[in-house]
C-alpha positions as CSV (number, residue, x, y, z in Angstrom):
1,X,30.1,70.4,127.2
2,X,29.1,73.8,127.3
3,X,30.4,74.6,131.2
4,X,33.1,73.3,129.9
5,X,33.6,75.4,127.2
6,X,33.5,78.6,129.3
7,X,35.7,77.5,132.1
8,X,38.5,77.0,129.4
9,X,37.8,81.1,128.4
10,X,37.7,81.8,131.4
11,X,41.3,80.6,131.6
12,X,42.2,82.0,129.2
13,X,41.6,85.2,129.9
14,X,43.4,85.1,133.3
15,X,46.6,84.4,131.7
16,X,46.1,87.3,129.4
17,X,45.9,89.6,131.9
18,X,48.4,88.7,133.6
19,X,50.6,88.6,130.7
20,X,49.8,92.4,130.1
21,X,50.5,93.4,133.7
22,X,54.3,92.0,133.9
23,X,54.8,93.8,130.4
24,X,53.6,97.0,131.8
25,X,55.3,97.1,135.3
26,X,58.4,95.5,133.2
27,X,58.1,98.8,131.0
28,X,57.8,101.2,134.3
29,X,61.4,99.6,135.8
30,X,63.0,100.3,132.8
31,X,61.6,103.6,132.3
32,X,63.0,104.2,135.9
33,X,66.3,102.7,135.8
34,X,66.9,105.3,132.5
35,X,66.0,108.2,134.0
36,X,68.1,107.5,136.8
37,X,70.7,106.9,134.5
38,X,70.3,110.4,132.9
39,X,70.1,112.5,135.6
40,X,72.8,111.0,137.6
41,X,75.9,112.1,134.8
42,X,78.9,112.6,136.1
43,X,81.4,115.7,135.4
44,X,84.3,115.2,134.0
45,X,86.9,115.2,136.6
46,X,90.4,117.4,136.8
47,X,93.7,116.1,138.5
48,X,96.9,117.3,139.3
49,X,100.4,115.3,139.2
50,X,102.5,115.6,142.2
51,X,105.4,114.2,144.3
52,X,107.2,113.0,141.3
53,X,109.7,110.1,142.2
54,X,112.0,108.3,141.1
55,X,109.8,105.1,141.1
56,X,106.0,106.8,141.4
57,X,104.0,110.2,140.5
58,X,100.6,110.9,142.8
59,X,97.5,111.6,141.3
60,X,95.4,114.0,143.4
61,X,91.9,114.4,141.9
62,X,89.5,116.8,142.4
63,X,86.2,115.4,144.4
64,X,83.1,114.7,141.4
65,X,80.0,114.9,142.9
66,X,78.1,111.1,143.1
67,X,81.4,109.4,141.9
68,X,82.0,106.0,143.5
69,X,85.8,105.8,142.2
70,X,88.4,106.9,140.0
71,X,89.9,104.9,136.7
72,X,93.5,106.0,135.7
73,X,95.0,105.6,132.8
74,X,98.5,106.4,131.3
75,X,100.7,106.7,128.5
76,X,104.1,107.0,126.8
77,X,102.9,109.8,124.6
78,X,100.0,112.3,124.4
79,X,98.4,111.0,121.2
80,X,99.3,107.2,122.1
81,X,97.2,104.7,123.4
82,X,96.6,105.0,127.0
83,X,96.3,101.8,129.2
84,X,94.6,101.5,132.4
85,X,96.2,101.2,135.5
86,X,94.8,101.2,138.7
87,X,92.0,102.8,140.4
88,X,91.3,104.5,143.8
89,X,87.5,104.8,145.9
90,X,89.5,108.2,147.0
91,X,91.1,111.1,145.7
92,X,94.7,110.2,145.5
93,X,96.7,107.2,143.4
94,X,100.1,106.6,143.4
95,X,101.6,105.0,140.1
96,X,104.5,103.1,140.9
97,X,104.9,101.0,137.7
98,X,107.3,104.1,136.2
99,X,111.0,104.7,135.7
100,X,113.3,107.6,136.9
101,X,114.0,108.5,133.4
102,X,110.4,108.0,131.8
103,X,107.7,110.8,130.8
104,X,104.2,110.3,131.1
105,X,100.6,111.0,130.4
106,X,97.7,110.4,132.2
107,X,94.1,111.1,132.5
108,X,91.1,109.8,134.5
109,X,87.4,109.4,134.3
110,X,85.0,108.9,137.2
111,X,82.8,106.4,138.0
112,X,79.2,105.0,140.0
113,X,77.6,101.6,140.3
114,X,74.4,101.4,138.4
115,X,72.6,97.8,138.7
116,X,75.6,95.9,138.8
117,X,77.4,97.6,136.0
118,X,79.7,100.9,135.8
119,X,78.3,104.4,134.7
120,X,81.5,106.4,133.6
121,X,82.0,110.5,132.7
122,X,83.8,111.4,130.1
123,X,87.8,111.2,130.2
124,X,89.7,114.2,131.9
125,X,92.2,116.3,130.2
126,X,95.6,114.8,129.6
127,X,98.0,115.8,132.4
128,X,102.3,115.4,131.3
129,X,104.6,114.2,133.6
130,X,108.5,115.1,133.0
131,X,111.3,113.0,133.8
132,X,112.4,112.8,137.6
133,X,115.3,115.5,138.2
134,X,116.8,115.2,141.8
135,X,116.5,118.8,143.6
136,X,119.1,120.1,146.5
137,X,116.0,120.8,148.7
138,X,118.1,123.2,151.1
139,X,115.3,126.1,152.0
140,X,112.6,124.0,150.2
141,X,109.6,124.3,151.7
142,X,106.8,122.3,149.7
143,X,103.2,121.8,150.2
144,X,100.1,120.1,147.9
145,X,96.8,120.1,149.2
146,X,93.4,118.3,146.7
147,X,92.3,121.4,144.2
148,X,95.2,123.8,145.6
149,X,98.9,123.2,145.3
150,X,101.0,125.2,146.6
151,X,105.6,125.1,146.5
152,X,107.7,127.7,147.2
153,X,111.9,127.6,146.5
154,X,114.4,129.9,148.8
155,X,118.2,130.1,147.5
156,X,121.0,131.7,149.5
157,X,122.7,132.8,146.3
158,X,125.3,136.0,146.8
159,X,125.0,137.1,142.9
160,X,121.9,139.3,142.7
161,X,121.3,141.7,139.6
162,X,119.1,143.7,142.0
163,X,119.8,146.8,144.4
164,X,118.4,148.5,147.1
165,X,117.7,151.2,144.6
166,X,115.6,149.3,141.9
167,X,111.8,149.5,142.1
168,X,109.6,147.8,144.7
169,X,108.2,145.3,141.9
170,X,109.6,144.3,138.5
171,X,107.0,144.0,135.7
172,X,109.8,143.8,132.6
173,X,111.0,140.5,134.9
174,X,107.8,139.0,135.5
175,X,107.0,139.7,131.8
176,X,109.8,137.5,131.0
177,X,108.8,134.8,133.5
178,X,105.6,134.5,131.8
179,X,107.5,134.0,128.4
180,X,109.9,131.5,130.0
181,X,107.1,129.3,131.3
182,X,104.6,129.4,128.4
183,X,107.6,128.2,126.5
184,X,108.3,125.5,128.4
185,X,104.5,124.5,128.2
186,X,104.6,125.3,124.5
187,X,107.1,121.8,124.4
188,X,104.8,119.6,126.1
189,X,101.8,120.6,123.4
190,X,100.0,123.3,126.6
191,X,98.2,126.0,125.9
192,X,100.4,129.0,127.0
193,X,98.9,130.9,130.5
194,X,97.2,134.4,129.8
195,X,97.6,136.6,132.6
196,X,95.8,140.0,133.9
197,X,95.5,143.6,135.8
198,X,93.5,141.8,138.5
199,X,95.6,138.5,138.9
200,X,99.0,140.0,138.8
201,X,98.4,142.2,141.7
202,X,97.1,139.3,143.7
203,X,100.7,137.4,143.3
204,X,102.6,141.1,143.5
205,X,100.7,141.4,146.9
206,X,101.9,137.4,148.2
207,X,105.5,138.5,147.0
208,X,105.6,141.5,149.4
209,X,104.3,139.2,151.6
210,X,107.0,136.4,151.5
211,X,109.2,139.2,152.7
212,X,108.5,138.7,156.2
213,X,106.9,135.4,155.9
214,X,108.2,133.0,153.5
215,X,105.5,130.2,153.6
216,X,102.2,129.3,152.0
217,X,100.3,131.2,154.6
218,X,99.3,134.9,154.8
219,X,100.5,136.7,157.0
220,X,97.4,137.1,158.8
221,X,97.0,133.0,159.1
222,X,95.3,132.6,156.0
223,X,95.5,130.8,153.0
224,X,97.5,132.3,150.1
225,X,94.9,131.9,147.9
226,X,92.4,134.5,149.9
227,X,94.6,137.1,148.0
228,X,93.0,136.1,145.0
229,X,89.2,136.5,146.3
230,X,90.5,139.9,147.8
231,X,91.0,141.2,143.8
232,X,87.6,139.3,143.2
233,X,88.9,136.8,141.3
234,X,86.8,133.1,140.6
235,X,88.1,129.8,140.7
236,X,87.9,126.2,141.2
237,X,91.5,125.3,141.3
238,X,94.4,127.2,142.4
239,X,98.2,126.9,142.8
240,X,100.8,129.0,144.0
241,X,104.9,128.8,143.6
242,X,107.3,131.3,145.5
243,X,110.7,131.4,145.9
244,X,113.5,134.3,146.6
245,X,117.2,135.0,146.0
246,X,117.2,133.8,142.6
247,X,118.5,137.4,140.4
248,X,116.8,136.8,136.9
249,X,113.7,135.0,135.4
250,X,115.7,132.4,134.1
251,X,117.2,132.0,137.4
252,X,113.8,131.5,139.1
253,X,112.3,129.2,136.1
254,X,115.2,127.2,136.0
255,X,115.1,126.2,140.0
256,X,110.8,126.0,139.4
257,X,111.6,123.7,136.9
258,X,113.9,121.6,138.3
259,X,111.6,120.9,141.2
260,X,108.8,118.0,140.4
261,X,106.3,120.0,142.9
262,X,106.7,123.7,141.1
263,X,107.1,121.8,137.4
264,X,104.0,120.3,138.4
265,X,101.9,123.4,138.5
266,X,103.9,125.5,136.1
267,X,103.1,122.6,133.3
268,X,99.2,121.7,134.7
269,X,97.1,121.4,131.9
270,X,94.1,122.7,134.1
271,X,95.6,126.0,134.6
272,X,94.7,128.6,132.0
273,X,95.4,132.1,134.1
274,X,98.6,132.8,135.8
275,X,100.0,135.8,138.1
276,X,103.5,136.6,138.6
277,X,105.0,139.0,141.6
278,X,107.5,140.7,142.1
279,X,109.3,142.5,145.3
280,X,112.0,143.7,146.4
281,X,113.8,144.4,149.1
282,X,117.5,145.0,150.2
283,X,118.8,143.6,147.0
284,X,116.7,140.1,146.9
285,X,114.2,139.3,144.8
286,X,111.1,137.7,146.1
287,X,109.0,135.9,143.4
288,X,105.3,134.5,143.6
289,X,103.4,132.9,140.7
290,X,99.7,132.2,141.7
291,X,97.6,129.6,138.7
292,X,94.0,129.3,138.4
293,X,91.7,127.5,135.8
């Protein structure tokens, strides 16, 4: 009886270890899978809206670091319930569930796989998307590249308020652009652009520039936005519009406006700095606005 007695403790004892090491290496993987969790957090991520159709609007978003995806999500109003719809392993969706006539709002948050369940950032800021207008693209050249967009809009018009005689740049006119556009943002609920020394000669030095090369790239070969490093000037995203010919700042907001690629930067949300230049030469006008965040 009494071998008996001690086999059965014995037994016992087994199975109490054992019990203690499952709860302790259970304890470790859970320890691990949190601080995974917390070191891996995602930044919230920033978009712009481009290519605005009459049946779809692109989404190009800005790479976050350790994403595996992008949600989107849209609305009929800023302060309205937004609904997903769709989402992209890349940077780039195209919403084709719209209407010619319909505004929107979107916003996106990024994403990774974590043990077979989604980790998410927070939401990005709301970006507004205007009705579609149709533009007479004679001598529009247009490009959009991820964290840089850049559009530019030439006109042949014969009126010009401007003469060989008036100064080199215009700083009453681009005053007035700056007033034009913040109003226009003002309407959609955007904080209005602030503007410097420093950023305005960057976009006086592009319109002088455009003169002899009307395009998004320096004269030199470079990109447009180098003028802004040259007047030591930080940023993560950047856009330029230019056009020439138009004779007033309404002139050259209006035609901006009315084309869903310069709209697009003149109303971005992620743009809190803006420069507008002026130049010209034999009577035209050449106008450059440059945005950064």
């Amino acid at each position: 009886m009494k071998n008996k007695s001690r086999l059965v403790i014995i037994t016992l004892l087994l199975i109490t270890l054992c019990s203690v090491s499952s709860l302790e290496n259970g304890v470790t993987i859970a320890s691990a899978a949190m601080n995974y969790s917390s070191t891996a957090v995602l930044v919230k991520p920033t978009f712009t809206t481009t290519n605005r159709t009459s049946k779809s609007v692109t989404l190009k978003i800005d790479n976050v670091n350790g994403a595996t995806g992008y949600r989107i999500y849209r609305s009929y109003a800023k302060n309205k319930k937004f609904v997903f719809v769709g989402s992209t392993m890349d940077e780039t969706f195209v919403d084709k569930k719209i209407t010619a006539t319909g505004t929107y709002y979107y916003k996106v948050r990024a994403y990774y796989s974590l043990h077979a369940r989604k980790v998410y950032s927070s939401f990005s800021d709301v970006q507004h998307v205007a009705a579609y207008v149709k533009v007479n693209t004679t001598n529009l050249n247009a490009t959009n590249q991820v964290k840089s967009t850049r559009n530019s809009v030439g006109t042949n018009s014969t009126t010009n308020q401007a003469n060989q005689t008036s100064p080199v740049t215009k700083p009453a006119f681009a005053q007035q652009v700056l007033d034009l556009i913040n109003a226009e943002r003002s309407k959609q609920g955007l904080k209005p652009l602030a503007t410097n020394n420093n950023i305005t000669g960057a976009a006086n030095v592009r319109a002088k520039e455009i003169v002899t090369s009307f395009s998004h790239t320096r004269p030199n070969g470079a990109s447009p936005f180098t003028a802004l490093q040259d007047y030591n000037i930080k940023y993560s995203t950047a856009g330029e519009n230019i056009a020439y010919g138009q004779p007033t700042p309404q002139a050259v907001v209006t035609a901006w406006m009315n084309s869903p690629g310069h709209r697009a930067n003149i109303m971005n949300g992620s743009f809190g700095n803006v420069g507008i230049g002026t130049y010209v030469k034999n009577g035209t006008i050449y106008w450059t606005q440059l945005f950064t965040n």
